[in-house]
N, C-alpha and C positions, 0 to 999 in steps of 0.2 A: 425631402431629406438629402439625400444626392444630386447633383446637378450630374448634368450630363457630361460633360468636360471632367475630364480627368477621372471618370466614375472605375476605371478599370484599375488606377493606382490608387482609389481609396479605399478600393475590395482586396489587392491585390497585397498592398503594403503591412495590414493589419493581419495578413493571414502566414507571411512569410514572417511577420516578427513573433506570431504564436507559435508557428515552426522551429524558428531558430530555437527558440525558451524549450520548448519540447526535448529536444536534440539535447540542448546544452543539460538538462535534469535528468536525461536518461547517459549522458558518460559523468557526471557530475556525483550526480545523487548518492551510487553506491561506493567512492571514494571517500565523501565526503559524512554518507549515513551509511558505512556497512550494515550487510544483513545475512541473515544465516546462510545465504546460496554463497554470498563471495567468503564469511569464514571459513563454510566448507571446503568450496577451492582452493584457499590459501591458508590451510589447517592451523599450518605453527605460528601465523603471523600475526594470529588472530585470540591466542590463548591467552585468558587471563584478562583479555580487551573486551568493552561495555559495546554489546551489537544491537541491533533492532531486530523482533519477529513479529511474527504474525502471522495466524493460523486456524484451524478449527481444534478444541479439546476434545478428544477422543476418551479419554478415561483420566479419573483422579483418585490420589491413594491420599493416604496421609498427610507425608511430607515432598510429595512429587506430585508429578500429574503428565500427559501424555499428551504435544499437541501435533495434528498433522501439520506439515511444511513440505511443501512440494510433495504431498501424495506418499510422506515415510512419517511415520511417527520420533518425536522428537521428546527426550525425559526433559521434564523440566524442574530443576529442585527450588521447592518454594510451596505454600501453600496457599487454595484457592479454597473457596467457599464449594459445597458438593452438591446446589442446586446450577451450578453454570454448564455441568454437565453436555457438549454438542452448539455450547456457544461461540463466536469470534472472538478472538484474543489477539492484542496488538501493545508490545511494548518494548522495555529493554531489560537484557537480562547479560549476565557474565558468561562468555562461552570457557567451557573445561575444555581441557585437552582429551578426554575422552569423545566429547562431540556432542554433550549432554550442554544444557544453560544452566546457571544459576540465575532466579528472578528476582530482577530491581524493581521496576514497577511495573503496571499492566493496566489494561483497560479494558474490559469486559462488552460485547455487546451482542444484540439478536437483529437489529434493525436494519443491519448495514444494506442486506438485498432488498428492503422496500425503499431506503433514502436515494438508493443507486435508479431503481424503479421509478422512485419520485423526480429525481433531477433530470429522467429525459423528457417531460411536460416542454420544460421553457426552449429544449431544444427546437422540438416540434412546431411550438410557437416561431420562434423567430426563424424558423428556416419556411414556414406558414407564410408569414409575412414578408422575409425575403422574395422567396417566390411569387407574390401575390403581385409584387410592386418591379420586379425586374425579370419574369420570364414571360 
């Protein structure tokens, strides 16, 4: 698969340009996708403006519902279904000037820690085979 010649800029090239992409989505991303931790920060600049969350639901009433965000419960006005009770939520909602959302849409799930679970297989694999063929 690798020849021997140059085998250290073919490992070396493909790992600093996943680096860079890393770096650049992590000052990038929340610029670009606010989320509840930077409207917090930046309360008034943020009121009224469409942000992204995501969290676990902790409790659901009627017309609200309750999700954790960084470890504090967050009101959320809008209504969910009352069997999702303790599941992941991820979408966009309108941040109020109070500190509360209003929900635009959402996406409901349970699976999320087993697909996390699932995706480190291939890792295993191929750092398996790396190793097998270069240490």
């Amino acid at each position: 698969m690798f020849s021997d010649r140059f085998r250290v800029l073919k490992i070396s090239i493909p790992l600093l340009l996943i680096t860079i992409f890393v770096i650049f989505a992590e000052i990038k991303g929340p610029i670009v996708y606010p989320g509840y931790k930077e409207a917090k920060l930046s309360h008034q600049q943020f009121i009224g403006k469409s942000i992204n969350f995501g969290g676990k639901i902790e409790e659901i009433n009627q017309d609200y519902f309750l999700v954790k965000i960084d470890k504090q419960p967050v009101k959320i006005i809008g209504s969910i279904e009352k069997n999702k009770l303790h599941y992941l939520i991820t979408g966009k909602a309108v941040y109020l000037a109070d500190g509360s959302l209003k929900l635009s849409q959402y996406h409901t799930s349970n699976l999320r820690p087993y697909k996390i679970m699932l995706s480190i297989i291939p890792i295993l694999a191929i750092g398996y085979l790396f190793l097998k063929n270069y240490a």
